[in-house]
N, C-alpha and C positions, 0 to 999 in steps of 0.2 A: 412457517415450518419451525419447530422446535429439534434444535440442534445441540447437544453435547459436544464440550470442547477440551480433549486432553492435552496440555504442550508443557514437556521436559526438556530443559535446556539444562545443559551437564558439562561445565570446566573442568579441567583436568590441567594442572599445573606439572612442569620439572622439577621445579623445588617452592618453595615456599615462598608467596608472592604476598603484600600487605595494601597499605590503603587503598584499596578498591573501592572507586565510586561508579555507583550506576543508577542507569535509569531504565525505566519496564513501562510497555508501552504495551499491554494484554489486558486491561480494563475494556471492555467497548463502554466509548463515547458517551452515554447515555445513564442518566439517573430514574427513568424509567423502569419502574416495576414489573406492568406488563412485558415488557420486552425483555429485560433482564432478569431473569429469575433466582442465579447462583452463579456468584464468584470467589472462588478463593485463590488468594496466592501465597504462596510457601517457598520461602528460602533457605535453604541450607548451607552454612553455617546461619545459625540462628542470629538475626539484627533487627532494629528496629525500622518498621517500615515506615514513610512520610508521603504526602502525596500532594502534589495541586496540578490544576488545569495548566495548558500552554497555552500559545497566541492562538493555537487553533482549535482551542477547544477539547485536545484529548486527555483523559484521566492516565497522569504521571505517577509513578510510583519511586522514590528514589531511597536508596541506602549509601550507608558505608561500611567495610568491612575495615578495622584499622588494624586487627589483629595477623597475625601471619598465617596463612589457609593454604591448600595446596588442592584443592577442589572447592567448585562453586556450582551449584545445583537450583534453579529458578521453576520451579512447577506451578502452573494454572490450570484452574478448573473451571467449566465455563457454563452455565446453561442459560441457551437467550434461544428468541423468540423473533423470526426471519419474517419478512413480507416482502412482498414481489411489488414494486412499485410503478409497474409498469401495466399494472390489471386494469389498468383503465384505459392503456394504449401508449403510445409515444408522446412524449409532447411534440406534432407535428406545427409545419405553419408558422413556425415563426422566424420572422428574416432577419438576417444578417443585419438589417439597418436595425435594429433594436439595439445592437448593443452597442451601440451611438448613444444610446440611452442612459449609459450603465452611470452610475455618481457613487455606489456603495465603493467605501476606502476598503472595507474588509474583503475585496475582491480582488484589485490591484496586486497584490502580491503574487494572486494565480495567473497573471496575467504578464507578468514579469521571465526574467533567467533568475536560475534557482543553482542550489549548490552542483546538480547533476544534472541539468538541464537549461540549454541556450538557443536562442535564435541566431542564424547565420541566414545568408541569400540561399545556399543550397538548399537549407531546411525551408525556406518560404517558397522558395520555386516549387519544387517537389510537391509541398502541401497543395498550394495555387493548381499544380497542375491534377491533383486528388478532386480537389474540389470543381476542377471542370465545368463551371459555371455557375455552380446550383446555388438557389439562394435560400435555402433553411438550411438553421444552425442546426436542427438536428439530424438532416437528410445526410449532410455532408459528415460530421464527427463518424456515422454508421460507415459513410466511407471509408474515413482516414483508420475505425477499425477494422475491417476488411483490409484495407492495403497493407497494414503494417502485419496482419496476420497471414498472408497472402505469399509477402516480400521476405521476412525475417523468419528464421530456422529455430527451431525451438530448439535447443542444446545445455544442457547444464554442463556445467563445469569451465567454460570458456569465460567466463563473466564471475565476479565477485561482487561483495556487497556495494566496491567502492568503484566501476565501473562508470565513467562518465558518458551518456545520452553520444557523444561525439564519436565514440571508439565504436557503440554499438551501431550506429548509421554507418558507420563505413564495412565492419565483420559481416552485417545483417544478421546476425544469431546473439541467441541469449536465452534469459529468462523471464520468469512473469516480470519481476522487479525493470528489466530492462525494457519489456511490453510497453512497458507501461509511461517508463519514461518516456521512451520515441513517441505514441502516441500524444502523450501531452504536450512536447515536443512540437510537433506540426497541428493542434488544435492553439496552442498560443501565438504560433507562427501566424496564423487568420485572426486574432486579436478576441478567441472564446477564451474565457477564464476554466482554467482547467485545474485539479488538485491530485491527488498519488494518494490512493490509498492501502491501508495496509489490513490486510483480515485473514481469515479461512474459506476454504473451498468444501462444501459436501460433493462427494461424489459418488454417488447413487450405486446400487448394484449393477445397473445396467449400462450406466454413464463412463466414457472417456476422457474425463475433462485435466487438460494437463494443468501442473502446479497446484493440487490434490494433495500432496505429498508432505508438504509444507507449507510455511503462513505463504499466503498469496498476495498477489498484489495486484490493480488494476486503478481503475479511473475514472472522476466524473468529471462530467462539464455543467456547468450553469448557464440552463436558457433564461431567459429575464421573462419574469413576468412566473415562472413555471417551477424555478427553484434549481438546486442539482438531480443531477441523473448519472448512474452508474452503467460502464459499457467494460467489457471484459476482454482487450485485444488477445491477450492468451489464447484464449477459446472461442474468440467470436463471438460473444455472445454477449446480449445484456446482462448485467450484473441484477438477476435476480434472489429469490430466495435462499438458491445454492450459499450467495454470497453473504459469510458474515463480515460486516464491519467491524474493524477493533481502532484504528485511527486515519486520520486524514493531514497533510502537509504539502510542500509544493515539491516536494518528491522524499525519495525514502529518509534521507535525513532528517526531516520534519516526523516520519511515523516508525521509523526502527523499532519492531519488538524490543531487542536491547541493545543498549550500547553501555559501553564502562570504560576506564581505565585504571590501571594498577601500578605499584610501584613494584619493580622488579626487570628480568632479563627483557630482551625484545624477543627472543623465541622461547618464551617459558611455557606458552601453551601447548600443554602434549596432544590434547585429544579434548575433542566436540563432538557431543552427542545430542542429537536430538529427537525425540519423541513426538509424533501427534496422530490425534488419534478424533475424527471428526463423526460421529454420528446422530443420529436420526431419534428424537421419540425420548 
């Protein structure tokens, strides 16, 4: 699926705020031609842009503003090229002793507690008890997406970016960003390496699908032997063509479209506005 991607991110400052650093994380992953066919990104105030990959491999974008500004304006443009990676089926069949298997170091870390996300006993019982027996890693993950889709109330506004996996097990509501965590959440509780990704949602003329609105977030797990796979607890759904990637980490910390800081008041920021704008063709 060929997908167009508009996102406007718009500061508005109180008074005049100075060395602002940041970092943009709206590149997808990929140096792929085929698949990426048009990116630009546009700062206002005008700065010099810099870039390199992180440990996870997503394309970094970093500035600074040292001058004194009282708005800051981040615009991407995006055209890429979607595939459903699931046209060939599920990777079904493969068991839980596989990942007894596992020696890649570049995994361990999905498989760990992360800035917004920790294993405790409640979290393993709860899981243990999702999993009900089964012995495929992927039969089960489709689970732990249903339950948490099932259990937890879709709510904006009760949860922020900096919401920790702990507060949201206990409210049972949130958003995709918090989906996503609880699910990865009880797939590392069962010892699958799981990652948090961050992208866009197309939502069709005739589609429902929440967190549409805004960058989205969701999840893969790595079967061994099969590679990663994307599942969509927001919506239930596999993360198919709908879903564009833009970064991957072991939760939103690791893929934040942006993050910065500035020198000036702690409530300088008037106003956040954000634009997006996801279509088709």
């Amino acid at each position: 699926m060929r997908l167009r991607i508009f996102h406007r991110t718009r500061y508005q400052y109180r008074s005049a705020i100075r060395d602002s650093h940041n970092e943009v994380r709206l590149h997808p992953a990929t140096d792929d031609a085929a698949r990426l066919e048009f990116f630009l990104l546009n700062i206002q105030p005008v700065v010099r842009l810099r870039h390199f990959r992180d440990p996870w491999f997503n394309y970094v974008h970093w500035f600074d503003i040292n001058e004194p500004h009282t708005e800051l304006c981040i615009e991407a443009q995006i055209k890429l090229n979607t595939s459903d990676q699931y046209a060939a089926g599920v990777p079904e069949k493969v068991p839980f002793a596989a990942l007894g298997e596992l020696r890649d170091d570049l995994l361990r870390p999905f498989s760990k507690d992360s800035t917004y996300i920790e294993n405790n006993v409640d979290l393993w019982k709860e899981a243990m008890d999702v999993r009900d027996g089964r012995k495929g890693i992927f039969e089960t993950v489709e689970a732990i997406m249903q339950h948490v889709y099932k259990h937890w109330s879709y709510m904006p506004g009760v949860t922020h970016s900096a919401t920790h996996m702990r507060e949201v097990m206990t409210n049972r509501q949130g958003v995709c960003q918090d989906f996503a965590h609880v699910m990865t959440g009880f797939c590392r509780a069962l010892g699958i390496p799981t990652r948090y990704v961050s992208g866009y949602l197309y939502n069709g003329a005739t589609d429902t699908l929440r967190g549409a609105q805004a960058s989205h977030a969701w999840c893969e797990v790595f079967i061994p032997g099969r590679g990663w796979f994307g599942l969509d607890p927001t919506n239930n759904t596999l993360a198919d063509e709908r879903h564009a990637k833009i970064a991957t980490g072991r939760d939103y910390a690791d893929a934040a479209p942006i993050t910065g800081t500035f020198d000036g008041p702690p409530n300088a920021t008037s106003g956040l506005q954000v634009e997006l704008e996801v279509s088709r063709g």
